[in-house]
C-alpha positions in Angstrom: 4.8 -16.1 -16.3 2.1 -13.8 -17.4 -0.7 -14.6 -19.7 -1.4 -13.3 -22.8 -4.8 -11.5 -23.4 -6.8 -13.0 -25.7 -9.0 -10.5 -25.7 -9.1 -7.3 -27.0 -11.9 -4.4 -27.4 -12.6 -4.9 -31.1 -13.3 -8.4 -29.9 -15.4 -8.1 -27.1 -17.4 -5.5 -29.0 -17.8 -8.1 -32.1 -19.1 -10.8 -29.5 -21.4 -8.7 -27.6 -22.5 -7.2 -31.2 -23.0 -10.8 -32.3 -25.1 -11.9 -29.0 -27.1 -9.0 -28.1 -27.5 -7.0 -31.1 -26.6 -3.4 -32.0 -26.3 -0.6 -28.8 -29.7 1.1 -29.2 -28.7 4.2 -26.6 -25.3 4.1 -24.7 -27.0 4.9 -21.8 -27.8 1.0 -20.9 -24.5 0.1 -21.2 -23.8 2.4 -18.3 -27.0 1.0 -16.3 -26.2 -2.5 -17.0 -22.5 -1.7 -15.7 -24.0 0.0 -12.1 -26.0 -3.1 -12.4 -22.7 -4.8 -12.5 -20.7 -2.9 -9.6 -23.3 -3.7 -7.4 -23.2 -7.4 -7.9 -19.4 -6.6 -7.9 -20.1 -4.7 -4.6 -21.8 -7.8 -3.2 -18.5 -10.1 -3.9 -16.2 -7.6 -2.2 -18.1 -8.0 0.5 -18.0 -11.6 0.8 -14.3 -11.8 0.0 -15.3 -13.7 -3.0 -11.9 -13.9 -5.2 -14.1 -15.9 -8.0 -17.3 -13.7 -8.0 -14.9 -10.4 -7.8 -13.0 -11.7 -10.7 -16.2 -12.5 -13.0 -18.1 -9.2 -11.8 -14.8 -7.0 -12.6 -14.6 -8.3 -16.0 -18.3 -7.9 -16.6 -18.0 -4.1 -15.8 -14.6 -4.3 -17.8 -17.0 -5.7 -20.9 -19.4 -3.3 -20.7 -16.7 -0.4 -20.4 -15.0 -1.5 -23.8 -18.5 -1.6 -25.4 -19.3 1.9 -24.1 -15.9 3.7 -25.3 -16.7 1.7 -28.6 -19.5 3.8 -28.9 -17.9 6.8 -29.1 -14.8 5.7 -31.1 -12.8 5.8 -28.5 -10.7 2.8 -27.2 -10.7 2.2 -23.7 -7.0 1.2 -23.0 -6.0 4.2 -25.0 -8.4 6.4 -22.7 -6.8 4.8 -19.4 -3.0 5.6 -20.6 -4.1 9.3 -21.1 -6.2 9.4 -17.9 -3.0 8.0 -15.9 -0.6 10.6 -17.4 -2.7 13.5 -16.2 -3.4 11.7 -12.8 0.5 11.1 -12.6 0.9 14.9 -12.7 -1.7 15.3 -9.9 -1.5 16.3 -6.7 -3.6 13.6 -4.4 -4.9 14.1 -1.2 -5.5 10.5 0.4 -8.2 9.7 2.5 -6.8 7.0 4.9 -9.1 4.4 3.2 -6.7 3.0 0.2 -8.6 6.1 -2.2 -8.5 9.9 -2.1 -8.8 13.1 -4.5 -6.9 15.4 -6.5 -6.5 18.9 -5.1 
């Protein structure tokens, strides 16, 4: 059975609001988030299923906060993004990624 999210972006925007106080320049959301892929980077590397959990969904957080910024909401943005990359033409790489053409 699946689990319902309890979560949503209006709700992770209203906590992190709450606890750190207003977004001062979008720009260290994005530096907190690298911050965040490398200590994500780090967990992939040690096979680390409860670190890569934890770091995902601090990047995850950080990415609702930033699209919150700019009035946009993040799932919303991922729906659109997949249509156009469903309508792509990929070229893989061999390595479980690749790029459109």
């Amino acid at each position: 059975m699946m689990k319902m999210n309890n979560e949503n972006q209006a709700s992770i925007c209203a906590w992190a609001e709450q606890t750190f106080g207003p977004v001062a320049d979008p720009v260290a959301l994005v530096d907190r988030a690298m911050m965040e892929m490398q200590e994500l980077r780090e967990a992939v590397a040690l096979r680390d299923p409860g670190e890569i959990g934890k770091e995902s969904a601090d990047v995850m957080i950080l990415l609702h906060r930033l699209a919150a910024q700019f009035g946009l909401d993040l799932y919303e943005e991922t729906d659109s993004k997949m249509a156009i990359n469903r309508n792509r033409v990929w070229q893989a790489t061999g390595d479980g990624t690749g790029s459109h053409i």
